[in-house]
N, CA, C and O of each residue as an XYZ file, in Angstrom:
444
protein
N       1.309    -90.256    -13.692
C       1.523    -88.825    -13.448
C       1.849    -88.600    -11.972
O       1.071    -89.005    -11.109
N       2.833    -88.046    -11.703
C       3.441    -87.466     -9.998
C       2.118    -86.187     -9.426
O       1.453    -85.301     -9.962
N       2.247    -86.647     -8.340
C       1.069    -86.203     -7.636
C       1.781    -84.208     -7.863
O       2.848    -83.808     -8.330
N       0.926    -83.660     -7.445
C       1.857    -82.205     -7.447
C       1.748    -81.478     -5.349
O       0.925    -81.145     -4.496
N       3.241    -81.627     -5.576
C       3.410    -81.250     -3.598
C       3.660    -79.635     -3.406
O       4.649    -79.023     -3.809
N       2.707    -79.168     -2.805
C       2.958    -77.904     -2.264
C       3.424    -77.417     -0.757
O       3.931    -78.437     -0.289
N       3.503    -76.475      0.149
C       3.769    -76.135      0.717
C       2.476    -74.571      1.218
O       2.459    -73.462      0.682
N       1.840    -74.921      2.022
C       1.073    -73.342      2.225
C       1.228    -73.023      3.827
O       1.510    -74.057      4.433
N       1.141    -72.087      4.521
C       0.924    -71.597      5.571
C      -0.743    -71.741      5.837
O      -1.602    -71.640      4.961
N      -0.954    -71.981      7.145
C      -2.170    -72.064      7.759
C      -3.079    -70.766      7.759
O      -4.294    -70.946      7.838
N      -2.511    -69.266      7.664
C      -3.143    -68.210      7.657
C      -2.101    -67.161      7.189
O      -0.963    -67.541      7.460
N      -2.140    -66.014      6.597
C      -1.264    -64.802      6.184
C      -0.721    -64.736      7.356
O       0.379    -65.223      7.098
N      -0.689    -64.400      8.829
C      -0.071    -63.929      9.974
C       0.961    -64.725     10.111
O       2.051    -64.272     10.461
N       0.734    -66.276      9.806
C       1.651    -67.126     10.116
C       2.857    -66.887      8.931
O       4.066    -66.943      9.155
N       2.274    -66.631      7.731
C       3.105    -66.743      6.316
C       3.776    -64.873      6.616
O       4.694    -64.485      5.893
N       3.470    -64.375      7.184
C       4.220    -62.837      7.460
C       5.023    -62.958      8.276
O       6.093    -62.363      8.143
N       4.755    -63.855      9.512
C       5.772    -64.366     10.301
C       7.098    -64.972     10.082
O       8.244    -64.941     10.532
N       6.394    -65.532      9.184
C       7.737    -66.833      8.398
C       8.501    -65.375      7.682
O       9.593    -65.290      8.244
N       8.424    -64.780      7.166
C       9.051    -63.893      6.169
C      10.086    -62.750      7.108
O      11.210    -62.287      6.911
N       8.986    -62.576      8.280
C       9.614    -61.474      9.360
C      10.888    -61.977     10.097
O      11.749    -61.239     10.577
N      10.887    -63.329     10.119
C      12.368    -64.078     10.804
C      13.197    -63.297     10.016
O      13.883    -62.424     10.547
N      13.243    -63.576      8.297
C      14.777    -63.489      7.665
C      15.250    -62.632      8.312
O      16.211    -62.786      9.067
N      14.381    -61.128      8.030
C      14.964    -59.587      8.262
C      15.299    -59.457      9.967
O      15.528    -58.352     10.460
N      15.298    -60.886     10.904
C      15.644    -60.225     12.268
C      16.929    -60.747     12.682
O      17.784    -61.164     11.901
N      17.036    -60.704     14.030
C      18.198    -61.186     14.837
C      19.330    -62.390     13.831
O      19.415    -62.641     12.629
N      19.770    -62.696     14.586
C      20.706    -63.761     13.962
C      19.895    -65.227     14.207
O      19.776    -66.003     13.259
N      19.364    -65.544     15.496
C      18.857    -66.390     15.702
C      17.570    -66.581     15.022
O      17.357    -67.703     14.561
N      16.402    -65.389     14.842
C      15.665    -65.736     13.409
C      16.142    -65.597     12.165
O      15.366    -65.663     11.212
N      17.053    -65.454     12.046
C      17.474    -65.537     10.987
C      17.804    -67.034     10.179
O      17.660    -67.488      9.044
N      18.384    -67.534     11.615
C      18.475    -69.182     11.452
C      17.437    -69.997     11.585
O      17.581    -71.134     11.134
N      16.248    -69.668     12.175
C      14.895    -69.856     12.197
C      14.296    -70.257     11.003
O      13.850    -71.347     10.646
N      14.374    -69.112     10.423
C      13.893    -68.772      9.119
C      14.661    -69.904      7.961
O      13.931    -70.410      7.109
N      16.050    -70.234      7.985
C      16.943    -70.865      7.196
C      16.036    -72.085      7.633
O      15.279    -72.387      6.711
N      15.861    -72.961      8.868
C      15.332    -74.203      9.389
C      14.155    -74.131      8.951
O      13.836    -75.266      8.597
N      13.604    -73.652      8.837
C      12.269    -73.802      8.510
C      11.926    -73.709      6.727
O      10.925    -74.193      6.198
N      12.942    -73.024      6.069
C      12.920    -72.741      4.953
C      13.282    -74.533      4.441
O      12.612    -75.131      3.599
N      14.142    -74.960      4.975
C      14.743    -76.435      4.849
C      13.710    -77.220      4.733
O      13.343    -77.680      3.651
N      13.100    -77.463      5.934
C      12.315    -78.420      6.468
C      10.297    -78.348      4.728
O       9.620    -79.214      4.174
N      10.332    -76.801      4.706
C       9.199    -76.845      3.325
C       9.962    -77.420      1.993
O       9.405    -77.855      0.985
N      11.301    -77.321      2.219
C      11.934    -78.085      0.736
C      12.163    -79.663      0.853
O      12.486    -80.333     -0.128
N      11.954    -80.264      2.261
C      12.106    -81.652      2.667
C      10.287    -82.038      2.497
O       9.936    -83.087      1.958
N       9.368    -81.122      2.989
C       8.086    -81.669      2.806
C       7.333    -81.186      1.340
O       6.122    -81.293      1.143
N       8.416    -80.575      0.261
C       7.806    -80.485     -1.002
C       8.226    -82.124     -1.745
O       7.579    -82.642     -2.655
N       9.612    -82.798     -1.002
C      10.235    -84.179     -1.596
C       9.061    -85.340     -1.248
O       8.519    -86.237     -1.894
N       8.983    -84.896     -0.058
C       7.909    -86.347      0.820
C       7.150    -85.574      2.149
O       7.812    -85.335      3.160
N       5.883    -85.251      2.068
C       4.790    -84.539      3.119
C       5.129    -85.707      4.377
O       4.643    -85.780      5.506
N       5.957    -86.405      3.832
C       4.815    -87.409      5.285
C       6.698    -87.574      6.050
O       7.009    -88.465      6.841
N       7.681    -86.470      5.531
C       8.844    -87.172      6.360
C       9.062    -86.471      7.393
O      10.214    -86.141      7.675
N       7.868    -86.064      8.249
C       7.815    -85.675      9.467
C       7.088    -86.839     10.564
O       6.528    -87.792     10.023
N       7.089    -86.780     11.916
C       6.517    -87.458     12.369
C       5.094    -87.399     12.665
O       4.535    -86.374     13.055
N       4.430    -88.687     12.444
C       2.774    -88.357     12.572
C       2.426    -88.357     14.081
O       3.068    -89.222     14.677
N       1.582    -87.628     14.883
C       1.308    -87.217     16.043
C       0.154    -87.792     16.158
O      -0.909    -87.463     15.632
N       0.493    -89.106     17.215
C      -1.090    -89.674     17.189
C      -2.396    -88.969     17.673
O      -2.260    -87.834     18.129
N      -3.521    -89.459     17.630
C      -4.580    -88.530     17.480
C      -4.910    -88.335     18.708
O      -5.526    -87.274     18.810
N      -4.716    -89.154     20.198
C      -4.652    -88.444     21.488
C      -4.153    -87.262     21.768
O      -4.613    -86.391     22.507
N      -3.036    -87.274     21.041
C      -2.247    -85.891     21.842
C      -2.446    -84.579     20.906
O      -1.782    -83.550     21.022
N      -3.116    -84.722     20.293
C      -3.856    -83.465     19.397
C      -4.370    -82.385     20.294
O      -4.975    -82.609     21.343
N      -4.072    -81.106     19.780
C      -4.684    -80.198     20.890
C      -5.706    -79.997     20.204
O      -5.764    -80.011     18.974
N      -6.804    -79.744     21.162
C      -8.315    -79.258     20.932
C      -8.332    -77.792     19.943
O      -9.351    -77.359     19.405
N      -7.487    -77.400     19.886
C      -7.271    -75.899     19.220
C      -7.233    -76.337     17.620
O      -7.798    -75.624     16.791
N      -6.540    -77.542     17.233
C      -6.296    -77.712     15.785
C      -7.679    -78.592     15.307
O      -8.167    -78.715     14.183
N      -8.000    -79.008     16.281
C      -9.411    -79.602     15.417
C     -10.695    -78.636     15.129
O     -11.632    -78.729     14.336
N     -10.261    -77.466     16.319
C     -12.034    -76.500     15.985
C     -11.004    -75.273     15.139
O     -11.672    -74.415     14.561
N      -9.895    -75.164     15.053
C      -9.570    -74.049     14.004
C      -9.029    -74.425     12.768
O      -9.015    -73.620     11.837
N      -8.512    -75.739     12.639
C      -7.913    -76.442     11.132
C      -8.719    -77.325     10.709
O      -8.741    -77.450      9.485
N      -9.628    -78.215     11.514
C     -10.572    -79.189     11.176
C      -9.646    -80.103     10.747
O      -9.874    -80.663      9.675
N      -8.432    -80.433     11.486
C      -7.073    -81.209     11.247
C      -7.687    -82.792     11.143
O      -8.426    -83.276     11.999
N      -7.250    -83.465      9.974
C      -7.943    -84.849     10.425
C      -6.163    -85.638     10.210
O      -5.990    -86.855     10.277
N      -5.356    -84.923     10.030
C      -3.706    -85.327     10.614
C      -2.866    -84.545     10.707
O      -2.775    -83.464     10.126
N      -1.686    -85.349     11.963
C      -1.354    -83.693     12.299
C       0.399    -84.845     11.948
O       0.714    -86.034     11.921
N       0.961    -83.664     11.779
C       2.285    -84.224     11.696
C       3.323    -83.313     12.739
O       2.866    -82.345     13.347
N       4.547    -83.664     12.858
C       5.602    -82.882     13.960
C       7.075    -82.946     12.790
O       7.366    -84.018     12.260
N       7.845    -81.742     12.527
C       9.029    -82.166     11.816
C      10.055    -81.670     12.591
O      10.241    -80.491     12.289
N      10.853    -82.072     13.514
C      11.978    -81.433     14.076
C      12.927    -80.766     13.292
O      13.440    -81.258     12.288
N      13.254    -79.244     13.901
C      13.940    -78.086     13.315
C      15.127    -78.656     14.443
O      14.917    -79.306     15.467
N      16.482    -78.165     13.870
C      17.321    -78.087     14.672
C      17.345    -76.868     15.782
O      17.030    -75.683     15.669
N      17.713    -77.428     16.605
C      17.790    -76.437     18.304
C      16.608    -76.773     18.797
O      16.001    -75.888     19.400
N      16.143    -77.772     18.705
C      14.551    -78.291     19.463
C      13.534    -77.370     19.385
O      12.827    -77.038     20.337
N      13.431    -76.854     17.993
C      12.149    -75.924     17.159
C      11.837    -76.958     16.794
O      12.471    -77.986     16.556
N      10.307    -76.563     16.715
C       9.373    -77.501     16.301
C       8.064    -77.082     15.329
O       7.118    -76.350     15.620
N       8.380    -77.913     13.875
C       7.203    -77.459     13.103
C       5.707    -78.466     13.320
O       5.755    -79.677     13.532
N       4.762    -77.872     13.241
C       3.519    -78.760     12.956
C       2.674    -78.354     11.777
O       2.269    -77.244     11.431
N       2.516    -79.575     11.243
C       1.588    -79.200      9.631
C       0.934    -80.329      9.701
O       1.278    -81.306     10.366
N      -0.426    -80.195      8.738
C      -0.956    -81.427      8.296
C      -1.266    -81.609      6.691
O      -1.219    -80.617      5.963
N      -1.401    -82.163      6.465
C      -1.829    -82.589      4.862
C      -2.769    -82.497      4.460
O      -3.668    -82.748      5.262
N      -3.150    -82.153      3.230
C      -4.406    -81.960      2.775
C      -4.403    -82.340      1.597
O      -3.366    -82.178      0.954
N      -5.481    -82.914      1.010
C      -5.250    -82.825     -0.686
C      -6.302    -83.967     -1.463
O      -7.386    -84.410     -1.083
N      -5.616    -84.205     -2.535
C      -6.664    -85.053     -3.513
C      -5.880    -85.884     -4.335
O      -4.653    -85.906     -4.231
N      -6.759    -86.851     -5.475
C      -5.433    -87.336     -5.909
C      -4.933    -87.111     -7.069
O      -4.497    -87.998     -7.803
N      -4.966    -85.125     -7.508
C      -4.039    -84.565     -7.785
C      -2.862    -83.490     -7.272
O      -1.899    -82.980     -7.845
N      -3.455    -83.381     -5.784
C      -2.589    -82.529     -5.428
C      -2.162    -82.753     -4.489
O      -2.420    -83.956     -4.466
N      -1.498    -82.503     -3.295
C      -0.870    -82.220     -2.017
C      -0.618    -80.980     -1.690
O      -0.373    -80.156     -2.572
N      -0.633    -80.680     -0.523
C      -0.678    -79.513      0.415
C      -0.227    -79.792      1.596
O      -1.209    -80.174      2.232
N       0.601    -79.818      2.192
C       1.562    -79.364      3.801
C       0.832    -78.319      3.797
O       0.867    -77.552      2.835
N       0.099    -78.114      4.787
C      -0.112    -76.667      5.568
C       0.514    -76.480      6.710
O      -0.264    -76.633      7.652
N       1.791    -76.163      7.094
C       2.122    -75.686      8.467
C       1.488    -74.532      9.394
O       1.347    -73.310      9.366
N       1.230    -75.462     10.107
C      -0.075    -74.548     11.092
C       0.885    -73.938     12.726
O       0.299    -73.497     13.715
N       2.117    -74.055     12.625
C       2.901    -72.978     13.767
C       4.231    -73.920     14.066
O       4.185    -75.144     13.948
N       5.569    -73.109     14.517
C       6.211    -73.460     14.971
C       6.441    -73.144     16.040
O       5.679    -72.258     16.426
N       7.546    -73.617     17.127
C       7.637    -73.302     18.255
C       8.657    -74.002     19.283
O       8.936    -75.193     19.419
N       9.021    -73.106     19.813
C      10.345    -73.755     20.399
C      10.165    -75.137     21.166
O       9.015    -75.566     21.250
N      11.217    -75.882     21.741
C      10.505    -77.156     22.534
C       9.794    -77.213     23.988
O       9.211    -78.227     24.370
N       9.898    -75.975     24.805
C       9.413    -75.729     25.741
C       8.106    -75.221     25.235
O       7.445    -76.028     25.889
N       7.703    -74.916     24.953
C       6.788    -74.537     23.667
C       5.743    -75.440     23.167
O       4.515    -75.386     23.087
N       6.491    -76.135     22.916
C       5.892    -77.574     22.013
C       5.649    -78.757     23.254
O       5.234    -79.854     22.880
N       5.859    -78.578     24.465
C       5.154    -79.485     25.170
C       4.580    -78.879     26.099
O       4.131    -79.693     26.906
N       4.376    -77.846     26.374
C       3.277    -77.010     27.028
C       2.022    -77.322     26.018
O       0.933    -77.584     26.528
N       2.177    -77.296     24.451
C       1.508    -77.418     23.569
C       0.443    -78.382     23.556
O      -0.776    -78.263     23.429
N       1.411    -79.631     23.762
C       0.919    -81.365     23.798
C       0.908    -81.613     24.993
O       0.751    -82.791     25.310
N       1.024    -80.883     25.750
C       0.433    -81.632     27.513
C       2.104    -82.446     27.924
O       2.217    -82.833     29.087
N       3.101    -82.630     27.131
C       3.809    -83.450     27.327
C       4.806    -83.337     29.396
O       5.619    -84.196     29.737
């Protein structure tokens, strides 16, 4: 039996967010398209993002997600999703826990 792969947002604000791109600018609009992509690439395979070793974890995802893996999936224009996995061995869950541009994303990780 195939495991069953979902897709959830980390909190409603984040999942209102995701929704608030379509209806804006042109550039969320394309936001919204990249990111819409990237949950139909992690409903095929959760893990075809990159795994973020456990040094460079920010202190924020372990006391608010209790993250025990974090993954990185590059959006085109150097947006950047982060999710981790969750599940059992009937289900799967991607939770994307924020995106963010690449200036963004290494202020994030100390990079």
């Amino acid at each position: 039996m195939n495991d069953i792969i979902s897709v959830a947002f980390a909190n409603k604000e984040l999942k209102e967010a995701y929704f608030e791109l379509e209806k804006g600018k042109f550039e969320e609009k394309q936001l919204f398209t990249f990111i819409q992509r990237a949950i139909n690439d992690l409903k095929l395979n959760p893990v075809c993002g990159i795994r973020i070793p456990k040094k460079l974890w920010p202190k924020e995802y372990l006391v608010k997600y209790s993250t025990t893996n974090l993954w990185k999936y590059d959006l085109p224009d150097a947006w950047r999703l982060i999710y981790t996995i969750k599940g059992n061995n009937v289900e799967i869950i991607c939770v994307i826990l924020e995106w963010f541009n690449h200036k963004e994303y290494e202020r994030r990780f100390h990079y």
